[in-house]
N, C-alpha and C positions, 0 to 999 in steps of 0.2 A: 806755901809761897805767900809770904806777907801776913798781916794782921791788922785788928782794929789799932786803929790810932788816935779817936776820940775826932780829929778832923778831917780822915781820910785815912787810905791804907799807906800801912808802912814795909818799906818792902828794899831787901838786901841785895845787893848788886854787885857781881867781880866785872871790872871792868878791864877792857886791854885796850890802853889807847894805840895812837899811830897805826890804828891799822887801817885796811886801803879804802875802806868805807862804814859808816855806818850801820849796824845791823845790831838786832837782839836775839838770841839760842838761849831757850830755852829747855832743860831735861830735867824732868820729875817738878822738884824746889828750887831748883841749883838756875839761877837767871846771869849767863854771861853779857855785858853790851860792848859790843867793838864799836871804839869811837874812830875818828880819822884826825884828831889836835892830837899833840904830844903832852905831857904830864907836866907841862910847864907854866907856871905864873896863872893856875886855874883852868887853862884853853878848855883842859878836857869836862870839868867838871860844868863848865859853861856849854859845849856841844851839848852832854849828856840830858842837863836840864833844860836847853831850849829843844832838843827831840822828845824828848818824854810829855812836854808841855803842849808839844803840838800833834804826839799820839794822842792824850788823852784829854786833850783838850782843857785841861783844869792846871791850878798853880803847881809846881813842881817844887819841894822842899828840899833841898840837902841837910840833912838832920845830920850824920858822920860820917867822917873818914874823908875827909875833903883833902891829905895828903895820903889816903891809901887806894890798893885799888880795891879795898873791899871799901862798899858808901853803903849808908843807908837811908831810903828817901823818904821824902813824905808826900805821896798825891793825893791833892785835896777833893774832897767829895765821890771818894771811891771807897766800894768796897773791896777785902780781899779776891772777892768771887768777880767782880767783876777786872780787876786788876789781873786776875787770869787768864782771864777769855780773853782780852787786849792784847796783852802779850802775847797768847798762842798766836794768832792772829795775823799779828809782827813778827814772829820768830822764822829766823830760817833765812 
């Protein structure tokens, strides 16, 4: 789940927007995030990144797939290991 990224970890994301809230499941590697925007003019990609930026307290990057639901991010000043623990955390 995730890796070095020289500024932070980098870490793969299936996202399903419109759903009724907010949340992150995590199983093994596999990180789903249910947003609550629809996949329209950004909404979602914009939730995604102001919740993750205020999980982890640091800058949130969208590195790809900013029209897919598979993204992959960039959080800055983290590492893998600790990008896990966070998540478990949140998950569920």
């Amino acid at each position: 789940m995730g890796r070095e990224g020289g500024r932070g970890a980098i870490v793969d994301l299936y996202v399903k927007p419109g759903s009724g809230s907010f949340r992150i499941e995590v199983s093994g590697d596999e990180i789903t995030v249910f947003c609550r925007s629809p996949p329209e003019g950004g909404k979602a990609n914009l939730e995604i990144i102001k919740q993750l930026t205020k999980i982890f307290g640091s800058e949130v990057v969208l590195i790809s797939g900013g029209k897919s639901r598979v993204k992959r991010v960039l959080i800055t000043g983290s590492t893998p290991e600790q990008v896990r623990a966070v998540l478990a955390a949140h998950s569920g």
